[in-house]
N, C-alpha and C positions, 0 to 999 in steps of 0.2 A: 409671599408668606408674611403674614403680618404677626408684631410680637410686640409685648408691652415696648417703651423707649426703655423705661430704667431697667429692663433685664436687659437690655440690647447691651447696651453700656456695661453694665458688669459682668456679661459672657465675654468681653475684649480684651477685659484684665485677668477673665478667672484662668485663664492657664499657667500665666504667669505666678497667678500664687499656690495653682495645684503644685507647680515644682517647687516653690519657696516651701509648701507645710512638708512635698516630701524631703526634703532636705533638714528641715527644723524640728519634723513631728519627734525623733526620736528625745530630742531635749524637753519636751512638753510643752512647747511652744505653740498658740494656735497664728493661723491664719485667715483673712476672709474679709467680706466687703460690706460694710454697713453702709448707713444709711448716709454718711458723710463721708465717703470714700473707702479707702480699705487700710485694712491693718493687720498686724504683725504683731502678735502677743499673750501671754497666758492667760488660758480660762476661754479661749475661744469669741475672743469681741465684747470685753468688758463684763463679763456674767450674764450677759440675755440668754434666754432658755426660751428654747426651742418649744413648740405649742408639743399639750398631749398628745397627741394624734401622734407626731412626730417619735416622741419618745416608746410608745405603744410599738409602733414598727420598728425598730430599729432594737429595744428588747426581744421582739418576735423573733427577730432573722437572729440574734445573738444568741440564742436558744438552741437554733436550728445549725449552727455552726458546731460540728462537732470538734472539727480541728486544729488547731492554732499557734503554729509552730513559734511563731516569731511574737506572742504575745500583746499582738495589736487591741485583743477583745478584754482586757486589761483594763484599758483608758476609759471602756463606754461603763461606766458606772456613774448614778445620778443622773437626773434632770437637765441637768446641763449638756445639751447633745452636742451645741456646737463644740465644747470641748474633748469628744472623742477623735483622738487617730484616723484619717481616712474621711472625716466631715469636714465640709467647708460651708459659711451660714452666709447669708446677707442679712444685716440685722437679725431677730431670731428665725428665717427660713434658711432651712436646709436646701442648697441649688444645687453643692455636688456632693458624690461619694466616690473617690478616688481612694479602692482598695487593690490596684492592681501590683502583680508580684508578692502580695501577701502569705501566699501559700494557704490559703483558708481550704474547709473540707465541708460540706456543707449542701444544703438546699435554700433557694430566692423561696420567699415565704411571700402572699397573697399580700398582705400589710403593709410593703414597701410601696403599694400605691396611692396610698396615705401623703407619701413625698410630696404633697400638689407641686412644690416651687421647685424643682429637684428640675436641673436644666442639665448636666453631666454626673452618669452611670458608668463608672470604669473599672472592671473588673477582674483583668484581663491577667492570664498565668496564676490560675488558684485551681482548686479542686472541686470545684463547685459542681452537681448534676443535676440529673432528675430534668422536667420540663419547664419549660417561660409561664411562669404565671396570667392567664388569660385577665387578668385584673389589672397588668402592665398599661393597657391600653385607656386607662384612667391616667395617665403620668401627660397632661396634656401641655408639662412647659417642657418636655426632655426634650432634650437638639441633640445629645450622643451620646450611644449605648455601645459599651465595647466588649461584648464578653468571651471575649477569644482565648483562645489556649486552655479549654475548661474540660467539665465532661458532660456537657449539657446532653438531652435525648432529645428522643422523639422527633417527629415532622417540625414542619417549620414552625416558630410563635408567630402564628396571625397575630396576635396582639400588638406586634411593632408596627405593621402596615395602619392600624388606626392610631398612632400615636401622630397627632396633629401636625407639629412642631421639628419632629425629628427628622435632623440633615446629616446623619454620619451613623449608621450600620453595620459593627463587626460582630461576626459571629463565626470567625476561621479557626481552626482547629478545634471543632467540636466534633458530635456522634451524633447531627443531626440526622435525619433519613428522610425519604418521601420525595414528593417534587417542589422543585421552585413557583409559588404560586406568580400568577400575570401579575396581577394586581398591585405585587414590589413597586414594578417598574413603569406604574401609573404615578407611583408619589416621588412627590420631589425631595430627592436626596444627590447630597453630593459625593457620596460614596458609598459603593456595595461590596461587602466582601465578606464572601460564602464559602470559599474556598477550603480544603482540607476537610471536608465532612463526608456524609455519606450520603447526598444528594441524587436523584434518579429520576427516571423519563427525560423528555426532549425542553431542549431551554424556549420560553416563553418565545411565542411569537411576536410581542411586543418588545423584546428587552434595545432592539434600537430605537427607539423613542424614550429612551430612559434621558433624564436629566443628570444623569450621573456620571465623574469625571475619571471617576475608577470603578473596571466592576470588573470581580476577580470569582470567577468560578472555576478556577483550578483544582484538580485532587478531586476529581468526585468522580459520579458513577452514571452520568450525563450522558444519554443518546441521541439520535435522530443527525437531522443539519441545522448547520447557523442558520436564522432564519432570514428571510431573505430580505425582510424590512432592517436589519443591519447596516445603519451609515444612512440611508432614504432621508430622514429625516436634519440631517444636517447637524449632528449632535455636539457637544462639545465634550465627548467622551476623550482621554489624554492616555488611559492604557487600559486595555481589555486582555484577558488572560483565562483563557479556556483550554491551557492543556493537561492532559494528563485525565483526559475524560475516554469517552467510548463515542464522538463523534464520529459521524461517515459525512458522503457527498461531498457537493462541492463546494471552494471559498464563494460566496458571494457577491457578484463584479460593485455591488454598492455600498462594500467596504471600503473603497476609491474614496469616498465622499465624508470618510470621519476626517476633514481637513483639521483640524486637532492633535489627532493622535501622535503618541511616542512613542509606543508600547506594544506592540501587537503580536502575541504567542499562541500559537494555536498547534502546539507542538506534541509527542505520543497521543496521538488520534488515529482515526484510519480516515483520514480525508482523501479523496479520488480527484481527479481531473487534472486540469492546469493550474495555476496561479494566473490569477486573472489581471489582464496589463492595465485595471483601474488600483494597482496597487502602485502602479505611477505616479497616484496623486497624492499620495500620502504626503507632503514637501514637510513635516514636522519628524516622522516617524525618524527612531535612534537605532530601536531595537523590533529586530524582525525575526521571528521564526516559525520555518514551517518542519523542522527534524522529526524524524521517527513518522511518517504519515504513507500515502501510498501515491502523493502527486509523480507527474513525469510530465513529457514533452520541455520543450526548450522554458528557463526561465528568462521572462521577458527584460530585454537590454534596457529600459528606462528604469526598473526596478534597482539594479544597481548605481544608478544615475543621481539618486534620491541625495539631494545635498545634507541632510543631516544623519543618514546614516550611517551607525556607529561597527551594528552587528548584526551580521545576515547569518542564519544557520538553516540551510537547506539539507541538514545530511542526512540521511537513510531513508532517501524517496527510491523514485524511479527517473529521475530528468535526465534528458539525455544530452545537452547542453548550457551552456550559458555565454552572455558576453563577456568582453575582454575586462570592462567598467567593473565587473565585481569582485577581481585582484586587488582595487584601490581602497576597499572600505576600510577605514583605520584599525579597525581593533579585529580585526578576522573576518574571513568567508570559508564557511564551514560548508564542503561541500563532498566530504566523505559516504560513500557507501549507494552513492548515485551509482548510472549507467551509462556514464559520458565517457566516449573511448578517448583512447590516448592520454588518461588522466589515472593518476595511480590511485592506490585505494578506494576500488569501486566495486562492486557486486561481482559476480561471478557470470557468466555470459551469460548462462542459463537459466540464471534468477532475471536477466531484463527481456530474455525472448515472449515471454508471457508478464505483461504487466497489468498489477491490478488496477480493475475501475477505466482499462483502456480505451474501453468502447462507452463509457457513460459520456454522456453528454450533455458541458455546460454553457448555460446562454455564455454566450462571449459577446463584449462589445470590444472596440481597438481603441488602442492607445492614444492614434493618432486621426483625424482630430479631435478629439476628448476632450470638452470642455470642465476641466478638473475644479474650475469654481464654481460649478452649480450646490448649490445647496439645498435646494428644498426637491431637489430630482434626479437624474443623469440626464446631462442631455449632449447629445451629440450636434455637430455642426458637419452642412456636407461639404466634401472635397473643392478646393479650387479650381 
């Protein structure tokens, strides 16, 4: 990804002064980084005024904000943009707008793409709806757009997939609908999270080849299976969270190969088969769970094994065993509502004599010898 240097350099510091202006803005203090470093003080960096274009958008959307409980739209009055609440300038370019928690009611107006130098968009816990502006994809220096906890609609903004630059996509807890387009999980981003919406059809055949180190599609309305290029590609994905969907079928044995991973929930699903003993290779994974799904047969004894394993939740499959190893995980093995005899709290006999998805059938590869450091494949080694 290439980017100008002297934005590089002031995206380093700009978080540090998003928290200093949120801490200061109620004093009427600006904050921001000109051209000689950055600074801390009234009138937003010496009186520089932000070009017309700038002020034109930023009236537009103040328009279109009907509600304003905390009186933030107060401050944006004049010429002078770097000095409104929630604006941060470099010299007179507007790079962020940090209005998140504001409580605003309102609609994103076409205009804000006006922003050229606008590198952070956080918007995040306001009342904001209606659809992403197809004109967003003008915004060609943004690196992060958060607008989570809103009342956004409609299908997904294509518009974010052509925004050049951008390395960080939240869009969780909204009322988006429709499907996840491929073509996300072609750009390089370091985090995806879609999570809590109303998202539908089967997830991207591509999404393990994503460059992303979190990608969170939880809470949605997601069918089909994990697809099987999932971990193939040797990702440096760190937590993946797809429960609480309408998956089936089986885990994927080339989930083994997210050698990265921490995180892995794939939990209220209807997933079928085994758990596949390439989940052996996981040597990073803290947090594991496969609860609420329809797996059974034994879970595999190296799974437990897993040196950084924090928490295992296998409860309300069908498994009919496990090893002795996953007594010792430190913070719990949740293993209620199985079909393992001689183990209290487990299903009723009659609920494991017929179990679902018992006769599907998944490629299985073994544990042993499993060469857990392949990365760009699976590959196995034969027996001595």
């Amino acid at each position: 990804m290439v980017r100008k240097k002297k934005k590089g350099n002031n995206f380093k510091l700009l978080t540090l002064f998003l928290f200093l202006g949120t801490c200061l803005g109620d004093y009427g203090i600006g904050v921001g980084i000109g051209d000689g470093g950055a600074w801390v003080g009234g009138g937003g960096g010496g009186g520089k005024q932000q070009t017309n274009a700038a002020y034109s958008a930023l009236q537009s959307w103040k328009s279109a904000i009907t509600e304003d409980p905390s009186g933030v739209l107060k401050t944006w009055v004049g010429e002078d943009v770097c000095s409104y609440k929630g604006i941060f300038c470099s010299g007179s370019s507007v790079i962020a707008v940090d209005l998140n928690k504001a409580n605003l009611k309102g609609n994103i107006v076409k205009d804000l793409s006006l922003l050229s130098d606008l590198t952070i968009l956080h918007l995040n816990s306001n009342r904001f709806s209606g659809p992403i502006p197809v004109s967003f994809r003008a915004l060609e220096s943004l690196q992060e757009l958060d607008l989570s906890n809103n009342r956004f609609s409609g299908s997904f903004p294509q518009a974010t997939i052509y925004i050049p630059n951008l390395i960080y996509l939240d869009l969780r807890f909204n009322n988006f609908t429709g499907s996840v387009p491929e073509n996300l999980f072609n750009k390089q981003l370091d985090a995806i999270l879609l999570n809590n919406n109303q998202f539908t059809g089967e997830i991207p055949r591509n999404l393990g080849y994503s460059s992303a180190s979190v990608i969170n599609l939880a809470n949605n309305k997601l069918s089909g299976e994990i697809p099987t290029s999932f971990g193939i590609s040797g990702s440096r994905l760190k937590e993946v969270l797809f429960l609480n969907n309408q998956l089936t079928g089986c885990i994927p044995e080339s989930v083994g190969m997210f050698s990265e991973i921490e995180v892995f929930d794939v939990s209220f699903n209807s997933l079928m088969g085994h758990v596949p003993d390439t989940i052996s290779c996981l040597s990073e994974i803290e947090v594991l769970s496969f609860a609420h799904n329809k797996l059974s047969g034994d879970l595999p004894d190296l799974v437990c094994s897993l040196r950084n394993l924090i928490n295992l939740t296998v409860a309300f499959n069908f498994f009919s065993g496990f090893s002795s190893e996953c007594s010792r995980v430190s913070s719990g093995f949740d293993f209620t509502g199985n079909c393992i005899p001689g183990v209290g709290y487990q299903r009723p006999r009659p609920d494991c004599s017929v179990i679902a998805g018992g006769a599907l059938s998944c490629l299985r590869i073994p544990a042993q010898p499993l060469t857990c450091a392949a990365i760009l494949g699976l590959k196995v080694t034969s027996s001595p």
